[in-house]
N, C-alpha and C positions, 0 to 999 in steps of 0.2 A: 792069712798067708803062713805056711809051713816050714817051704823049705823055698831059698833062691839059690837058682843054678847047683841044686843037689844038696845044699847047706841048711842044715836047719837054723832058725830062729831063733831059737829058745836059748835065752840069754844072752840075745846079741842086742846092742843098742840100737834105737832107731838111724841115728849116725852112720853105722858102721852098714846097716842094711841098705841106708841109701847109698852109700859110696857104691855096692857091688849092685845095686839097680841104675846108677848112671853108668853112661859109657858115648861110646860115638855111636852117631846116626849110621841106622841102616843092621847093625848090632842086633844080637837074636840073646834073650836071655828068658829062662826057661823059671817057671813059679808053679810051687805049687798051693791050691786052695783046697781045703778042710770047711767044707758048709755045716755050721750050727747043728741048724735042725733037723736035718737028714745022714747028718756023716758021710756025706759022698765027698771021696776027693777027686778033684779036679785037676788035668795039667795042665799048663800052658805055655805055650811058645809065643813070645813078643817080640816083638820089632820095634827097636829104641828107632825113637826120630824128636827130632825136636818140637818143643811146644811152644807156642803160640797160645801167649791169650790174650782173649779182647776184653779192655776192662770197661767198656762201653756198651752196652744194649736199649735198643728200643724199639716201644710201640705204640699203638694206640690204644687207651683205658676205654676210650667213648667217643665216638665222633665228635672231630674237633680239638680233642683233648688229648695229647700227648704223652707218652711217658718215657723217661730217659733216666737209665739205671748208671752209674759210673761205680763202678767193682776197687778200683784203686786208682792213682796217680801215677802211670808208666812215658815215658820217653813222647811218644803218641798220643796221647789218652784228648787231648785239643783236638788233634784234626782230628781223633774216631769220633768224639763230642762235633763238630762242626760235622761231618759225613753223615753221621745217624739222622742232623735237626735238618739238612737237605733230603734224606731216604723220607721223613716225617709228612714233610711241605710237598713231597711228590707225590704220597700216596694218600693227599687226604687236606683236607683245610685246616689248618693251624690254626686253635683258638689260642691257645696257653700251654703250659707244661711244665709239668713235674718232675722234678730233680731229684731221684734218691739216692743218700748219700747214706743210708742207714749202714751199720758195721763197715761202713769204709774205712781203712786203717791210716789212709794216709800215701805218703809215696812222696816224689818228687813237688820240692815247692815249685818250681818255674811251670811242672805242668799245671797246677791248681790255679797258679796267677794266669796263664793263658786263659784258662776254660773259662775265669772270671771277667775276663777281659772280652770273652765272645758274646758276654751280654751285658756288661757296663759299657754306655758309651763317654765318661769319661772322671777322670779322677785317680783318687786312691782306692789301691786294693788292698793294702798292706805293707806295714812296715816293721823293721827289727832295730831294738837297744841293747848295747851292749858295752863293757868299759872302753871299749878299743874304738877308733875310731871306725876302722875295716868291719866292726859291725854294726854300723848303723844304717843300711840300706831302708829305700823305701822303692817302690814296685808301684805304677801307675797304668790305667788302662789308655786305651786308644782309641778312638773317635770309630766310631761305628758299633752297632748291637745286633747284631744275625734275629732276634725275633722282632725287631721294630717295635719294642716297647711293649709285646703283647704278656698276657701276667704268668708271672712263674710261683710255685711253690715250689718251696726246698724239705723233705723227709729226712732228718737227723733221730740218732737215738747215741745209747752210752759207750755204740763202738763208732762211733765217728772219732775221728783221732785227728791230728796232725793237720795235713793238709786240705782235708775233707773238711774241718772248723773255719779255715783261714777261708776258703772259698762259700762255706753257711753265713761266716762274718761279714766278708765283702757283701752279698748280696744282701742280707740283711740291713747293713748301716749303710748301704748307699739308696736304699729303700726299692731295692729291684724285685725283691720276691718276699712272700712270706714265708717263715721258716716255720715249720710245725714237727713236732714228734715230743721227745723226754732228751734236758740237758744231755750234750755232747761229753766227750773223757777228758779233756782238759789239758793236752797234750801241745804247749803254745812255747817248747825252748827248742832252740837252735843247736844242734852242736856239729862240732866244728873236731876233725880230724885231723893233729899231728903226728908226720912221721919220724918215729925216734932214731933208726937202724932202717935197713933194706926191708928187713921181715918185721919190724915190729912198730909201732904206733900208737898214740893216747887218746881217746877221743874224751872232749872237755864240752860241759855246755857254755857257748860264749854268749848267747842273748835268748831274745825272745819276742815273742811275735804277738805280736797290736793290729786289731781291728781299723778301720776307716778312722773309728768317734775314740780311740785311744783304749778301747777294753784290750785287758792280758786276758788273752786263754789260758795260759798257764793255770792247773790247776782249778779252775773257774768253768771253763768251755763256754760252751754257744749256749744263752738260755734261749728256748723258741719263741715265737711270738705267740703260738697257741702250742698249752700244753697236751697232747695228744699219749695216755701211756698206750703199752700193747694191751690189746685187751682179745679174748677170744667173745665173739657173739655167737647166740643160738635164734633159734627162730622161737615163736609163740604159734602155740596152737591159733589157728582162728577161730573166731566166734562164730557159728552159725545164723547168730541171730543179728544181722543188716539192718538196719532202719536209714534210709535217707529219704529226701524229700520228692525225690522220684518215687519211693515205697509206699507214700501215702493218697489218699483217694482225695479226687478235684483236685492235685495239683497242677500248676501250668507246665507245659511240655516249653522246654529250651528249639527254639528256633533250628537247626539243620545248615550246618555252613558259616555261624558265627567263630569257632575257632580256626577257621581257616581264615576266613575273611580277616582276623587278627593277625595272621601269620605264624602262629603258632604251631610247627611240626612237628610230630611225633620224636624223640629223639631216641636214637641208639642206645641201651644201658646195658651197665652190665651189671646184674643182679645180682651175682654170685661175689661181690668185690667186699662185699660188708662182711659177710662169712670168711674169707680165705685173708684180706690182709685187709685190720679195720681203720691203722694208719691213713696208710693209702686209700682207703673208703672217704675218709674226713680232709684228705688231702685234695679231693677230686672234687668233694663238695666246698670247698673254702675255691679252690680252682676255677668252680662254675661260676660261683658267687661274683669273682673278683671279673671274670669275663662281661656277665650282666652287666654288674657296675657300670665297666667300661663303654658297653653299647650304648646304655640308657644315657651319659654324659655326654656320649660325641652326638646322640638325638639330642639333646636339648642346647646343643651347642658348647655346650662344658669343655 
């Protein structure tokens, strides 16, 4: 970007460039763009309107298997979390589902306590210490859990911050989900806003935020329960050369209709999920895993 509303950029602050790019909705303010690699400049005429963001997305990784991305901690961010895990269960059968919480910065604590609270069915989510006595709250959930028990994993990494921890911890130490990715930022103090003057004010840290089992995030974070780093994969050539037990001469041929007869169906995957995010690759395989489990014990009456 060149020029805003006929004004060049060049040595204006980022500050000062947003002030004359906000304005009221419906507002028309003109930019211009200079492309790299071509040099071609571009006008443009915009139309300010206000934004709206949803800090909630979701889909499905694999049949059965869910995914549910939470972007921040905003005013909403509960009921978009409770509205996506119904859009989920409409379009499809809910086995389990993943919660990524990865660079999530944090945001409001009462939203992070809600969203905890939409799959704890009961106890502690978190609580705060502090000298004073106005900070030593503690936050409990309430009787009911929107998946029925069904298993969660939680994707953390080292920008999970703030409220994004306090919701890895709850589910963590109430033993809801398993947490997987690389230690969280560590971000577990409270602070608290006095105002000195009409315009002016102090902000102080007054406490600090404890897990269920009494862990400080402070400086510490979430450690996960499987350490998962980023890693990029590549594929391996394959071998040309196959040998199975099908491949060899006089072997017995497998019977025609014994895996069905097992019940074993074909399942949806997605291939491409180990190449493009291998987190979430390992996350979906701990996911499957934790689902099994659950079948094989309600068979055996467990």
């Amino acid at each position: 970007i060149t020029n805003l509303d006929g004004t060049s950029v060049k040595g204006m602050s980022i500050s000062d460039a947003v002030k004359i790019m906000r304005g009221d909705p419906e507002t028309k303010i003109s930019i211009t763009i200079l492309k790299k690699r071509t040099a071609e400049i571009i006008e443009l005429s915009l139309t300010r309107q206000l934004v709206k963001v949803s800090s909630v997305g979701q889909r499905y990784l694999e049949e059965g298997f869910g995914y549910l991305r939470i972007a921040q901690f905003q005013a909403g961010t509960a009921q978009e979390v409770r509205e996506a895990i119904i859009k989920l269960k409409d379009s499809g059968d809910l086995n389990g589902l993943i919660i990524d919480l990865r660079n999530n910065p944090g945001g409001i604590l009462r939203a992070s306590v809600d969203v905890a609270d939409t799959f704890i069915d009961k106890g502690l989510i978190v609580y705060t210490l502090g000298r004073l006595q106005e900070s030593q709250k503690r936050y409990e959930a309430r009787p009911g859990d929107m998946l029925s028990g069904l298993p969660i994993v939680t994707l953390v990494n080292e920008g999970s911050a703030s409220a994004s921890e306090i919701l890895a911890g709850a589910l963590q130490d109430r033993e809801r989900s398993i947490v997987i990715g690389t230690n969280t930022f560590g971000k577990g103090s409270v602070q608290t806003i006095i105002p000195i003057t009409d315009t002016r004010a102090v902000k102080l840290t007054t406490a600090r935020y404890f897990t269920p089992n009494g862990r400080s995030i402070q400086a510490e974070g979430i450690i996960p329960d499987i350490n998962v780093p980023k890693h990029r994969v590549t594929s391996l050539k394959r071998s040309t050369l196959k040998i199975a037990e099908k491949n060899l001469s006089g072997h017995l041929t497998n019977k025609k209709g014994i895996r069905e007869e097992a019940g074993r169906e074909a399942k949806k995957e997605n291939p491409e999920l180990v190449f493009k995010d291998f987190q979430l690759y390992q996350a979906l395989n701990v996911l499957t895993g934790l689902h099994k489990l659950n079948t094989q014990s309600r068979k055996n009456g467990k």
